[in-house]
N, C-alpha and C positions, 0 to 999 in steps of 0.2 A: 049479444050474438051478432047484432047485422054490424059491428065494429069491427069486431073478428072475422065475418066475411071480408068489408073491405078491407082491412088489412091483408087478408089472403090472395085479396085479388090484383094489390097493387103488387105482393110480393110477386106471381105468379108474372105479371106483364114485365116486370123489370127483371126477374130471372129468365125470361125469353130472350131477353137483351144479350147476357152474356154468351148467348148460345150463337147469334147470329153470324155467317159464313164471314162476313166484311170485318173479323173478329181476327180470322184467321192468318198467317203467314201462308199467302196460297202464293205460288211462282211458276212458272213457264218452263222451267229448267234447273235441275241441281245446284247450287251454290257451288262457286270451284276453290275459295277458302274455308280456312277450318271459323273465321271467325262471326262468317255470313252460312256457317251451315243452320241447319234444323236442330234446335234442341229439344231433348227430353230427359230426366231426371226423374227421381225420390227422392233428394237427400242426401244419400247415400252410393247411390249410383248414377252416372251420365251418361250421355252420347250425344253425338254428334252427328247428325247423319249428309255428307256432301260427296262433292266428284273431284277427284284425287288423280289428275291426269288420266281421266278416260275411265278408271273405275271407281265404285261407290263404295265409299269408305263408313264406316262406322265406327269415329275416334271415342274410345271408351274410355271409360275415368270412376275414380272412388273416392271418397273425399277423405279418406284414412290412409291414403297412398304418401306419405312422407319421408322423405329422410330426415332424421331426429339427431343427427349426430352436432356435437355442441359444436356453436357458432367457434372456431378457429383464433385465439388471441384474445376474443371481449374480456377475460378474467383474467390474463397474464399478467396483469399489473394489476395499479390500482383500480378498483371497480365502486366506486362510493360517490355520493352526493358528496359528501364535505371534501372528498381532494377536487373534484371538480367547481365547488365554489373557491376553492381558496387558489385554483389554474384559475379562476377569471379573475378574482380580486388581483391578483401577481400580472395579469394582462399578458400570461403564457399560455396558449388556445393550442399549440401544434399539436402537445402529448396528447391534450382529450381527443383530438379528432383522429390521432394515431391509434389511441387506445378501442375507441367507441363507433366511431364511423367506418375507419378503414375495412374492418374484418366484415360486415355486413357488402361492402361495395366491392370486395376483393375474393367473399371466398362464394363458391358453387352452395354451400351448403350451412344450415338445415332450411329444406325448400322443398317445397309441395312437387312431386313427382305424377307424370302423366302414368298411364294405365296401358295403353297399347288401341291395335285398330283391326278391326274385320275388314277384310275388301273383296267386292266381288268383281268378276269380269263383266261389262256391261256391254261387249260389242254385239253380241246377237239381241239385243233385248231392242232395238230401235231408237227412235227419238225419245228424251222423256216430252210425255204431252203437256202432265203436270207434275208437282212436287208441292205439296201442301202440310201442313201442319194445323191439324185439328186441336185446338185450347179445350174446347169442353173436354174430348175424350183422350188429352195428352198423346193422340197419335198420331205419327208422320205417313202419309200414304204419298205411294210415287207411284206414277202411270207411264209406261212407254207405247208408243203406235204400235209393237208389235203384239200388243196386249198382257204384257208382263207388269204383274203389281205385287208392291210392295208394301207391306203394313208393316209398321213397326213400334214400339214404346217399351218405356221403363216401367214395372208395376208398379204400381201407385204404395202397394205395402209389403211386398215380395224384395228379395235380393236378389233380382234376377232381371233381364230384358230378355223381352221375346222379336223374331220377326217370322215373317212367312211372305215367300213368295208363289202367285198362281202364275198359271201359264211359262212356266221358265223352260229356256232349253236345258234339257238333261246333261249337257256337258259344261255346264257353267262352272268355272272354275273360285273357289272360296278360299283364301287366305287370311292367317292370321301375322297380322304387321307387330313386329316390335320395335319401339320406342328403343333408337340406334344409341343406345350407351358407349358403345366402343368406339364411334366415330371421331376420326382426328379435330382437336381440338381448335378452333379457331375465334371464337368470340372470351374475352374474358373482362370481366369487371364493368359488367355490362349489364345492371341490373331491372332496367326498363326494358330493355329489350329480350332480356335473356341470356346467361347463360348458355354454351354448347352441354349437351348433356353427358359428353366424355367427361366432363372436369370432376364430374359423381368418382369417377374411378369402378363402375360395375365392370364386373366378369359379362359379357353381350349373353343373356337368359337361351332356355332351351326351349324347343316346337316341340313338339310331336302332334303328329295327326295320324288316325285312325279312318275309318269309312266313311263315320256319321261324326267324328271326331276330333275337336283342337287343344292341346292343351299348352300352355306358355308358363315356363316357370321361369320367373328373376329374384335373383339372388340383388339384397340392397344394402346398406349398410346398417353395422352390429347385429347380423344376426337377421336380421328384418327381408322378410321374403315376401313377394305375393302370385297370383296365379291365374289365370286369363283361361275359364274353360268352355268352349263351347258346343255347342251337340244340336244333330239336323236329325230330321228324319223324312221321309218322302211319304204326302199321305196323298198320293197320286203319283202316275207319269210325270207328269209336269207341276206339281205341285210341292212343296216345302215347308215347315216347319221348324223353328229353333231356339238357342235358348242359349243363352250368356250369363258367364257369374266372373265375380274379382274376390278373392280371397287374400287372406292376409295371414300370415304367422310372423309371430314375435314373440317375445317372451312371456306375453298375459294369453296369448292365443295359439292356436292350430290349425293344421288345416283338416278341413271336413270332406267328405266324400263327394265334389262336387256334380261328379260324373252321374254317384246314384240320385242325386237330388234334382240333376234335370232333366232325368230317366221320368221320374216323378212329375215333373211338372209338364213335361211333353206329349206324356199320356192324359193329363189330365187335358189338353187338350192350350190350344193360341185363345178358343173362341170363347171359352169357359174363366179362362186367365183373365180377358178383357173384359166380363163382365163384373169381377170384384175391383178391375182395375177403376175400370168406371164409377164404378159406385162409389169410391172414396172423394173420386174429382166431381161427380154433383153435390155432394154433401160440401166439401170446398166452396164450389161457383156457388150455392144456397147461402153462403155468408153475408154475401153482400155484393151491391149490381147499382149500374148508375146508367145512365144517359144525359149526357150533353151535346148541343146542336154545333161542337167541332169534332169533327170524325177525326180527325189526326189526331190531336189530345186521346179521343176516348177510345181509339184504338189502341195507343199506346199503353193505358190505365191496364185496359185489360191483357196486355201483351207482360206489364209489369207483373200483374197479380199471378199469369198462368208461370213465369220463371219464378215469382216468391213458394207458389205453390209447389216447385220443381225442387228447388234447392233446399227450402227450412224444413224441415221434419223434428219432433221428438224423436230420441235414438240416435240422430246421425249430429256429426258437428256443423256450428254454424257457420252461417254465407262469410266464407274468404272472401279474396280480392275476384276472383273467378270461381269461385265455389267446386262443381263436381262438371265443369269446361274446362278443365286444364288445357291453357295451347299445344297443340297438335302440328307444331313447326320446327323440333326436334331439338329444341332448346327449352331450357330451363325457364317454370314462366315470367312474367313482368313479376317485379320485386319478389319474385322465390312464390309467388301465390300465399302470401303467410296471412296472418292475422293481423292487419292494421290497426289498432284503436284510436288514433289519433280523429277519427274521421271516420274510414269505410266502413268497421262493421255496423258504427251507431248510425250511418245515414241507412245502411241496410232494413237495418227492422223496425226507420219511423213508419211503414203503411201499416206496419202488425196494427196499431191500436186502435185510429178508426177505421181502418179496414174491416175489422170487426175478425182478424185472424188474432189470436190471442195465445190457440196456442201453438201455432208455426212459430210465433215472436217467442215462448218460451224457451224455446231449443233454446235459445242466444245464452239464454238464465241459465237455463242447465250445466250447458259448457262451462260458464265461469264460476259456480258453484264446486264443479267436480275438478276444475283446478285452482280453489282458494287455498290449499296448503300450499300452493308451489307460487302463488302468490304473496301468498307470509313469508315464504323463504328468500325471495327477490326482496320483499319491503322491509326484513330481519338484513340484509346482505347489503342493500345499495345504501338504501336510508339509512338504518342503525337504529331503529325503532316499532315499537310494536305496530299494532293496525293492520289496512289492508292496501297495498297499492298495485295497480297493476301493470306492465309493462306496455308502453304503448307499438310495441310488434313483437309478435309471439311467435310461436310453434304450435304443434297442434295441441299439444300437453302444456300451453299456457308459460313456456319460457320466453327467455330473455333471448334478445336474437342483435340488438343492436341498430345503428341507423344514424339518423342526425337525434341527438338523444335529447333535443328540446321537447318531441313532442315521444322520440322509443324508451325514452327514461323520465318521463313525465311526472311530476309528483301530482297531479290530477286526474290523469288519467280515469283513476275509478271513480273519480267523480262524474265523469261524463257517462260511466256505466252505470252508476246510481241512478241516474237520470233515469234509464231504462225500467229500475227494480221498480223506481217512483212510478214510471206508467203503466207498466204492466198493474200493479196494485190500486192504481185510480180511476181503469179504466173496466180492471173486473172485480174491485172490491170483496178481492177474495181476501175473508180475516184470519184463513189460515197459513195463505201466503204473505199476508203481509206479517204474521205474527214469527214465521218461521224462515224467513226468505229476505223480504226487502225491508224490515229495518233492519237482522243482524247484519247486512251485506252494507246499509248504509251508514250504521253505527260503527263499526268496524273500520270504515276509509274515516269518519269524522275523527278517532278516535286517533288515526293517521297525521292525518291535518293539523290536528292540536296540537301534535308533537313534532311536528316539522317544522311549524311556524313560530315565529317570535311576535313580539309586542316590543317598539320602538317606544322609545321616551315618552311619547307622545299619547300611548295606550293603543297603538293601532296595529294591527296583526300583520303579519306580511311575510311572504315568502322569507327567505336569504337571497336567493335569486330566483327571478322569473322569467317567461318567456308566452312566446305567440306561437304557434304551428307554424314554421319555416318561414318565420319574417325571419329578412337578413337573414337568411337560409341556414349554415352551422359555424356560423361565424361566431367572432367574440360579440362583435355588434347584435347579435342574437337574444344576450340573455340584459335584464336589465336590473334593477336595483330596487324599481317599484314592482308590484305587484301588476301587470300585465290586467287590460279587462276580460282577457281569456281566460287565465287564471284564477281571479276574480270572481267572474264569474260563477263558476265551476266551485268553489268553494263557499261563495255564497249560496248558492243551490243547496249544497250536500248538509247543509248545516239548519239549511233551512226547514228542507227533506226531513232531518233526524228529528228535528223539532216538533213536527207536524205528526208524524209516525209515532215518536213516543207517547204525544199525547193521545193519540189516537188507541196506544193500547195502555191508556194509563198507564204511565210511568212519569210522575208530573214532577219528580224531582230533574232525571233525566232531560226531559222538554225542556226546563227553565237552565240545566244547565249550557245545552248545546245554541239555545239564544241569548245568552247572554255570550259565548264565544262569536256568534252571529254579528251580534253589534260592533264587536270590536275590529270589525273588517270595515276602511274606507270608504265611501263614495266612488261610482265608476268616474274614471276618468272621460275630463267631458272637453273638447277646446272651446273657444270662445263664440265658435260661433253653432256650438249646442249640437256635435256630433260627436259619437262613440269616438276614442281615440286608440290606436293598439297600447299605449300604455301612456301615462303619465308625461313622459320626456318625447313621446313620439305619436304625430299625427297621422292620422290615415292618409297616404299620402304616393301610393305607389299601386297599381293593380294588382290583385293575388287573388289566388286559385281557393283559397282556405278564409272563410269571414269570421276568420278568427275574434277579432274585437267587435262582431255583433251577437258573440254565443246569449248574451242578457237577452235581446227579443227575442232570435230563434235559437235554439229550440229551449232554453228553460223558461221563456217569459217571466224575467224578473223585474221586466220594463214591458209595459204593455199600455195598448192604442187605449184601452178600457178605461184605463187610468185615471186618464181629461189631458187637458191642454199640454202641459207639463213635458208627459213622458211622450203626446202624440208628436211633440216639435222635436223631438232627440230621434223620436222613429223616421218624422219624415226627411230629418236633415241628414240623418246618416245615410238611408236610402239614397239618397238624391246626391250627396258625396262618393254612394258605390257609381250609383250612374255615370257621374260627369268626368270619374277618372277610367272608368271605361273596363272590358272585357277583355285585353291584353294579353293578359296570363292566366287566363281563367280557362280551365278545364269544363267540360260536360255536368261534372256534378254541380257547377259551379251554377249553372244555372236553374239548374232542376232545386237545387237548397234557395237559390233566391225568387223562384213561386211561391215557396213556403213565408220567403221574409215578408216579399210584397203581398202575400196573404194578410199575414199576420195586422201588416198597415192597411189593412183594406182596400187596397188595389188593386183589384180585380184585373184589369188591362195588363199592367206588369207584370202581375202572376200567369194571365193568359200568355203570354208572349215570352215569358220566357220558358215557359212550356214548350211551346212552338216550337224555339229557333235550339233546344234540345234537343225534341222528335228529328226535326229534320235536318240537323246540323250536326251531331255528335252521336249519333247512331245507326249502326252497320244497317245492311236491310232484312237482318235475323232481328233486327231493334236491340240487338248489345250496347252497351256504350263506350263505344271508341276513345274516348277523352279530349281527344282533340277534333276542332273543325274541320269536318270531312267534306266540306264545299270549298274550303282557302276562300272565304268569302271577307275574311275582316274579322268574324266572330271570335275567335281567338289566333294569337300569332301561334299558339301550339296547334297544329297539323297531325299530329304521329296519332298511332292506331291501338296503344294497347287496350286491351279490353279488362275492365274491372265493374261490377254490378251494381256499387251504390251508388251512379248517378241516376240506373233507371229507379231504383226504389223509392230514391227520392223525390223522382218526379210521382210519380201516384201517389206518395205522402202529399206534394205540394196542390194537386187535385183533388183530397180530400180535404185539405186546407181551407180551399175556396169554398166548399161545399159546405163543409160543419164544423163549427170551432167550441169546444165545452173548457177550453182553459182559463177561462177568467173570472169561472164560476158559476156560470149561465150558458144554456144551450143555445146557440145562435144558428140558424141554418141558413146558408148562401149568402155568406157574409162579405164572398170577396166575388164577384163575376162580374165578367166585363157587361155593358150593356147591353149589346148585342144579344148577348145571350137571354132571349125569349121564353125557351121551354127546355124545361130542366127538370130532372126527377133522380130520387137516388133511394134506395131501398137498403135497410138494418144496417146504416154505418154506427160506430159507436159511437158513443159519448162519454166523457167520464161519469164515474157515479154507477158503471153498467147500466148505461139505458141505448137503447136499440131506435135509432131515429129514422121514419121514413119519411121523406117531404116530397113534395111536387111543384112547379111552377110552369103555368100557362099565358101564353103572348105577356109576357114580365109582371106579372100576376100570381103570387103564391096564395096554389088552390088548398091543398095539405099540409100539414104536419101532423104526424101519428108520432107518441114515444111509449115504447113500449119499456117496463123496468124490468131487471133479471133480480136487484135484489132491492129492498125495500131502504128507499133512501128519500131525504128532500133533495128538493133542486130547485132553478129557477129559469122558465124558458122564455127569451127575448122574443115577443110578436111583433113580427115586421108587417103589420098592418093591419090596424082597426076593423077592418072587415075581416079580420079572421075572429070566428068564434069557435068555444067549446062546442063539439059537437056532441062526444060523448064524453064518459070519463068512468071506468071500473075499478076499484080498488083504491082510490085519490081523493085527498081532502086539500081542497082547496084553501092558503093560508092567507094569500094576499095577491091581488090584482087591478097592478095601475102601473102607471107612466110608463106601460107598452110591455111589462112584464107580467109572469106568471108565477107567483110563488106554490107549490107545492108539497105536499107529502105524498108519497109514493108506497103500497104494499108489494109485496113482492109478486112478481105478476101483471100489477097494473098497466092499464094502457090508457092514454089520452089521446082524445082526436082532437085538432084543431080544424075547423074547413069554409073555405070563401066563400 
C-alpha cells in the first residue's frame, strides 16, 4: 500500500506540471499569419484562430478534405520497377523523370484541400489585452480592453467546434470566408510553396446566411463535395454562442442534417460541451508528465504532446505533412499536404511509444491497414510481385501520387512502416495485436523483399538497384548498384522483425526461414576510417537534410552504443562526421532526429543542443515547425517557412530519448542528459515490454525509480547507482542481481521501487 501511495503522489506532482500556465502559448496580441495563429484540433477537425487584416479569422480545416482525382500522366507510359532499372542500366534518366517526377511538380492535383474561414469584425471590440491558448483544456481564450472575450476550441470527441463571445457589441458583423478557387491563376509548379488554388478548376461554392445562420457549399472534384455550416445563438444582449461543422459527401458518404445537429448541441449548451471536452484532455495529460531544469526544451515537450494530442485520433486519418492546419494563404499547400513516407509520417508518431500515447500512435496502424489492398495493387502494378509495398507519397486512400521516386516508389518503404507495427507490438505487448496486425503486416512486405531481391554470385542479397532519400537528389547519380545502407538497412530490420514475431507466436519453421534470408544480406557499408557510408561506392560526404545512411543507429538500432567498443566507434565516428560537415542543408527535423541520434550515443550535451537550436531556430511562435532557419543565423542555408509537423514530434521523441531508453533490452533511465541537468523527474513514460517507468533525480543524484508492469513479462533494469536499493517490490521475483543490473520477473500488475 504505501508504494502505491508514493507512486500516486509522484504521479499527482508531475501531472501538476503539465498543467502549469508557463505551459501555455499565452501573447499580447493575435498572431497576424495563418502560420503563427492559435491552434486547436481532434483529428478530424481544425482551426486556426489569428487577425486577418484587422478581423479575427478562424481558418477551418478537416483532414478528409482532398482532391483524389488521379495524379495526371504517372501511368501514361511505363510504370514499373524493371523499365526504370533497365532506363538506368542504358544511362537514359530523362524518360523516368518525365514519366515519374514531372506530373507530381507540374500538376495542382491530388492534394489536400483547405476547408474555408469564419471572420468577425473586431473594430468595436478594443485592443486585444491577451490571446492565449490553454494545452490542458485545448482552449484558445482572447481578451480585448473593451471587455470582449472569446472562448473557443475543437471537441475533444465531437465533430464540431464551438466559440462564444461575452460582452460583444450587438452589431458585430460575422462572415463566412471561402477558400478563392476561382482566382486567376498565377503560381504554378510550385510545389513547396503552393500551388494557386484556381489550378483545382472548381466552380467558386455557394453562402447562404440565415439570422443565426452560414452555410457554404463546394462543389470538388468527381463528384466529391463538402459543406461549412455554422449556427449562433444569443444567450444574452451582448453575449453569443456557436457552433461549426465540415461535412463531406462522395460516393461512400452524405450529407447529414448539419443545421439540426448544431440545434442540438447549442442547446445543450458551450459550458456543458467543455466539460466532456475536458475530460478527454486530462485523461490524455494523465499519460505521462516530465520536468526538466530547461524551460525552452520542456516547454516545447509539452507544446509537442498538446498538437500530437490535437492531430492523431482513432477515426480520423493520420498526421499529413500539416495535418488538419491546412495553409490558409489561398494556395495549394507545401507539397499538396499529402502523405509522405519517406520520412514525415514515421518521424510523426516516434513520441506515440514512450510517450506512453499508444493509442493516438495506432491511428497511423489503422490508416495503413484499411489501405493494404490498394497497396497490393501498387506492389502487384510497379514491382510485378506479390507482398506488400507501399508508396512512398500517397493520397488519402493510400495511392500512388509520384515525386522523385527514389524515396515515392521506394521498394522499402513498408519497411520503414514495419518498424512502426514492430513498436507499437513491443512496447504494448499486445498478443492479439501482434498475432493479427504486426506480423501479417511485416510478413507480407518480407515476403516482398524476397521477391525483389536477387543473390549475386557470391550469395549476397541485393536490390537490382538502390538508393538513399534524395542523395543526388533524382538524378541517374541517385540510384546505385550496391545496396545503399538505407536500404540496407530497412531490410535488414524487416527480416529481422519477421524472425522475432514468428517466433514469438510459434511459427518456428517460418522464424528459421526469414533468418536465414537475414543472413544473406551484407555488412553495412563502413569507410576506412569506421563511419556509416550512404552506400558502398559513396562516402558521407556532403550535408543533407535526410540521415539517410544512419537509419542502422536511429531509429532501428541495429547498431548500438550497448554493443562495446566495436559498434560505439561507428556511432561515434559517424556522429562526429555529421558534425564536422556541418548543418548546411539541414532542415528543422533535421535536428530534432539528431537529439534522438546523439541520444542514442549517449550524448546528452548534443541531444540537449540540438534540441535547443530547434526550439528556437526553426519554429514559428505558435512552435510550428518552419523548416527552415527563421534567425538566418548560420543554422541552415535553407531560410523558407513551409510548415510541416514531424520536426516537432520528433523533437519530444528526442526528449524522451534522453530520458529513458528500453531498446537494447534493458530499461535505462536518464541515459543521455547534459550535466548540468541537476533535477529531473518524469512520470509513466513507457518502456518496451509495457512497463510504465517513473524516475526522479535530485542535485544529479537519482532518488527514484518506480516500474510499474501492464502485462506480466521479464526484463532487466540498468541501476545507475549503488546506493539505489529495492525498496519495495509487488508481484516480482527477483532472477539475478549484479554488475549494476536488475534481472527480473514481472506479474501483471507488478510494481518495483527503487529509492536512494
Amino acid at each position: 500500500m504505501k508504494t502505491i501511495i508514493l507512486f500516486s503522489c509522484l504521479l499527482i506532482s508531475l501531472l501538476s506540471n503539465a498543467q502549469e500556465k508557463k505551459h501555455n502559448l499565452s501573447l499580447d496580441s493575435l498572431p497576424t499569419r495563418w502560420d503563427e495563429a492559435l491552434p486547436i484540433g481532434n483529428g478530424m477537425l481544425g482551426a486556426l484562430v489569428w487577425n486577418k487584416e484587422g478581423s479575427l479569422r478562424f481558418s477551418l480545416d478537416q483532414a478528409e478534405l482532398w482532391d483524389e482525382r488521379p495524379m495526371k500522366g504517372l501511368h501514361r507510359n511505363e510504370f514499373s520497377y524493371k523499365w526504370i532499372q533497365e532506363q538506368v542500366f542504358k544511362k537514359d534518366y530523362k524518360p523516368v523523370q518525365d514519366n515519374f517526377d514531372w506530373p507530381y511538380d507540374n500538376e495542382p492535383a491530388p492534394t489536400k484541400i483547405p476547408g474555408g474561414a469564419v471572420e468577425f469584425n473586431m473594430e468595436k471590440f478594443g485592443k486585444v489585452v491577451s490571446a492565449e491558448l490553454d494545452i490542458k483544456t485545448a482552449t484558445v481564450k482572447v481578451i480585448w480592453d473593451k471587455g470582449v472575450v472569446l472562448k473557443t476550441f475543437v471537441h475533444a470527441t465531437k465533430p464540431i467546434g464551438y466559440f462564444s463571445f461575452e460582452n460583444i457589441p450587438s452589431s458585430v458583423e460575422m462572415n463566412l470566408i471561402a477558400p478563392l478557387y476561382n482566382n486567376p491563376v498565377k503560381n504554378i509548379a510550385d510545389p513547396v510553396g503552393g500551388d494557386d488554388l484556381g489550378r483545382l478548376g472548381y466552380k467558386q461554392g455557394s453562402i447562404k446566411k440565415t439570422d443565426n445562420s452560414i452555410t457554404y457549399l463546394q462543389q470538388g472534384w468527381g463528384g466529391f463535395k463538402y459543406k461549412i455550416t455554422i449556427e449562433w445563438k444569443y444567450t444574452s444582449t451582448h453575449s453569443i454562442e456557436g457552433a461549426w461543422i465540415i461535412s463531406i459527401e462522395d460516393k461512400k458518404k452524405k450529407f447529414n442534417d448539419d443545421n439540426l445537429f448544431l440545434e442540438r448541441e447549442l442547446k445543450i449548451g458551450i459550458d456543458e460541451n467543455q466539460q466532456s471536452h475536458t475530460s478527454w484532455w486530462n485523461v490524455f495529460w494523465n499519460k505521462s508528465a516530465l520536468k526538466i531544469p530547461d524551460e525552452t526544451i520542456e516547454k516545447q515537450w509539452y507544446l509537442e504532446q498538446y498538437k500530437f494530442g490535437s492531430t492523431s485520433r482513432v477515426g480520423a486519418p493520420p498526421i499529413s505533412l500539416q495535418a488538419i492546419w491546412t495553409a490558409d494563404n489561398g494556395r495549394i499547400p507545401p507539397w499538396k499536404g499529402d502523405f509522405h513516407h519517406d520520412l514525415n509520417t514515421q518521424l510523426s508518431y516516434w513520441p506515440s511509444y514512450s510517450g506512453n500515447h499508444l493509442e493516438e500512435g495506432i491511428a497511423y496502424l489503422d490508416h495503413l491497414d484499411q489501405n493494404k489492398e490498394n497497396y497490393k495493387r501498387y506492389t502487384k502494378l510497379f514491382f510485378g510481385v506479390e507482398g506488400l509495398a507501399v508508396p512512398g507519397v500517397t493520397t488519402l486512400d493510400g495511392t500512388e501520387m509520384g515525386g522523385w521516386i527514389q524515396y515515392s516508389l521506394s521498394p522499402t518503404v513498408s519497411s520503414w512502416l514495419s518498424h512502426h507495427y514492430y513498436l507499437q507490438w513491443r512496447y504494448s505487448m499486445d498478443t492479439a495485436f501482434l498475432r493479427t496486425r504486426a506480423y501479417p503486416w511485416i510478413k507480407d512486405v518480407a515476403i516482398f523483399l524476397e521477391r525483389i531481391t536477387n543473390k549475386n554470385e557470391k550469395g549476397i542479397r541485393k536490390l537490382p538497384i538502390s538508393s538513399s532519400p534524395e542523395i543526388n537528389d533524382n538524378s541517374l547519380n541517385a540510384w546505385f548498384f550496391d545496396n545503399t545502407n538505407y536500404d540496407l538497412a530497412l531490410m535488414k530490420f524487416n527480416f529481422s522483425a519477421a524472425k522475432e514475431l514468428a517466433s514469438e507466436l510459434g511459427l518456428k519453421d517460418e522464424s528459421l526461414h526469414w533468418d536465414s534470408i537475414l543472413h544473406e544480406f551484407p555488412d553495412f557499408a563502413i569507410s576506412k576510417n569506421n563511419e556509416l557510408m550512404f552506400a558502398p561506392t559513396l562516402e558521407y560526404n556532403v550535408s543533407h537534410r535526410h540521415f539517410s545512411h544512419m537509419m542502422a543507429i536511429h531509429p532501428l538500432g541495429l547498431i548500438n552504443w550497448e554493443n562495446g567498443t566495436k559498434e560505439q566507434e561507428i556511432i561515434h565516428n559517424t556522429t562526429s562526421l555529421l558534425d564536422s560537415i556541418g548543418p548546411d542543408y539541414w532542415c528543422g527535423y533535421s535536428y530534432a532526429w539528431e537529439s534522438n541520434i546523439k541520444a542514442r550515443a549517449k550524448d546528452g550535451e548534443g541531444a540537449a543542443k540540438a534540441l535547443e537550436i530547434f526550439a528556437k531556430a526553426f519554429c514559428s511562435s505558435n512552435s510550428f515547425h518552419l523548416n527552415g532557419d527563421q534567425t538566418k543565423s548560420g543554422l541552415s542555408k535553407y531560410t523558407y517557412r513551409p510548415f510541416t509537423l514531424e520536426g516537432n514530434f520528433a523533437f519530444a521523441a528526442g526528449l524522451q530519448e534522453m530520458l529513458l531508453q528500453s531498446y537494447a533490452g534493458y530499461i535505462e533511465v536518464f541515459p543521455a542528459i547534459p550535466s548540468s541537468w541537476k533535477n529531473i523527474s518524469f512520470n509513466s513514460l513507457r518502456a518496451e515490454g509495457a512497463f510504465l517507468v517513473n524516475a526522479s533525480m535530485e542535485n544529479g543524484i537519482v532518488k527514484t525509480i518506480t516500474i510499474n508492469a501492464e502485462k506480466g513479462r521479464e526484463t532487466i533494469i540498468k541501476i545507475p547507482s549503488r546506493d539505489l536499493k529495492i525498496k519495495s517490490k509487488v508481484g516480482i521475483t527477483i532472477i539475478d542481481e549484479k554488475e549494476g543490473f536488475i534481472k527480473a520477473v514481472f506479474k501483471p500488475g507488478a510494481v518495483l521501487e527503487l529509492r536512494n
